[in-house]
C-alpha positions in Angstrom: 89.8 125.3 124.5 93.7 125.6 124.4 95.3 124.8 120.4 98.2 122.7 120.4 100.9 122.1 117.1 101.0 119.0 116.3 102.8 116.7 113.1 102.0 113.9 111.5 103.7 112.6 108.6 105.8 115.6 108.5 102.7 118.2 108.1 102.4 120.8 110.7 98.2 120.9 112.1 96.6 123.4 114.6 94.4 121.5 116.9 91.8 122.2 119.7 92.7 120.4 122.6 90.5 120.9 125.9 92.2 121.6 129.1 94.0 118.8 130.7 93.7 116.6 127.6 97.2 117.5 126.1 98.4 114.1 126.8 95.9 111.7 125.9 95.8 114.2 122.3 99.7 113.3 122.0 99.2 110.0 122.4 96.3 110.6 119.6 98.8 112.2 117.0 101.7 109.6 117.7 99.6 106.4 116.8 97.9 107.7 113.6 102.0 109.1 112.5 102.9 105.5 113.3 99.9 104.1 111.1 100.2 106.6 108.4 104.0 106.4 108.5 104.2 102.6 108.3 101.6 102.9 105.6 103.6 105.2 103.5 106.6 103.1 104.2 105.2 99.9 103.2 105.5 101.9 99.3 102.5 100.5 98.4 100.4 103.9 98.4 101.9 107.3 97.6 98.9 109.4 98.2 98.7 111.4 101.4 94.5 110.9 101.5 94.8 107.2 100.7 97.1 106.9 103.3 95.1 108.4 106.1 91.9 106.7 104.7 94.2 103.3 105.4 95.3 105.0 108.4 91.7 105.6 109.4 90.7 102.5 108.6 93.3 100.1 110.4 92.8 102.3 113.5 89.2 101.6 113.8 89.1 98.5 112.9 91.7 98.2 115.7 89.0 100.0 118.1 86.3 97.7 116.7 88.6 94.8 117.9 88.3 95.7 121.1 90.5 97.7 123.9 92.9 95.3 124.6 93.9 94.9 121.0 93.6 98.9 120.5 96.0 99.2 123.3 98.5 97.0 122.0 98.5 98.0 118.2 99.2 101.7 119.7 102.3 100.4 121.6 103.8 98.5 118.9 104.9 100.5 115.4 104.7 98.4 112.3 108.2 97.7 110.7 108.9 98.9 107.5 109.4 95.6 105.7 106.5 94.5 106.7 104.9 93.0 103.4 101.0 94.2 103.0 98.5 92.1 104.0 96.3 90.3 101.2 92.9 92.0 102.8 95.0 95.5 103.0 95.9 94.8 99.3 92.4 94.5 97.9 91.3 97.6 100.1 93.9 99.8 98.2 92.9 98.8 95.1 89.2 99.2 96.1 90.4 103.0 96.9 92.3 103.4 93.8 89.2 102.2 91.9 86.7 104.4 93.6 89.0 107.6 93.8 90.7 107.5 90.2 93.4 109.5 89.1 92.6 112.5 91.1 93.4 111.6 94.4 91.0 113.3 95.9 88.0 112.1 98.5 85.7 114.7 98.0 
């Protein structure tokens, strides 16, 4: 299994990749630095884990959707002045509640 260097949101990650699947991994790592980056953006959350649990979150519920609408989410990047949906708003403060001041998931 080949490692490849990857960044998202600015942090550097060592990843397995297996042979021939350096593009579709790419591909991978752009769309969640789109989500997490547009997330972050929004200014809503600050913390890196809440933002890749939202990141996480969207992207599956995106998968969940179907492939078409997978497929089209990971083409388009969110704006940055997009305002926060009232369904995304409850699910941060859901986070905040459950995770406290700590920040931490585990």
């Amino acid at each position: 299994m080949k490692q490849m260097e990857v960044t998202i949101m600015g942090q550097s990650y060592l990843l397995g990749c297996p042979e021939g699947g350096e593009s579709t991994l790419k591909n991978a790592v752009s769309q969640v630095d789109r989500e997490m980056s547009a997330i972050r953006d929004a200014g809503k959350v600050k913390a890196r884990e809440r933002i890749a649990v939202l990141a996480a979150l969207n992207l599956a519920y995106q998968l969940a959707e179907g492939p078409a609408t997978a497929a089209a989410a990971a083409v388009a990047a969110a704006p940055a002045t997009e305002t926060v949906p009232a369904e995304l708003e409850a699910l941060i403060r859901r986070l905040d509640e459950a995770l406290g001041h700590d920040g931490q998931l585990l």
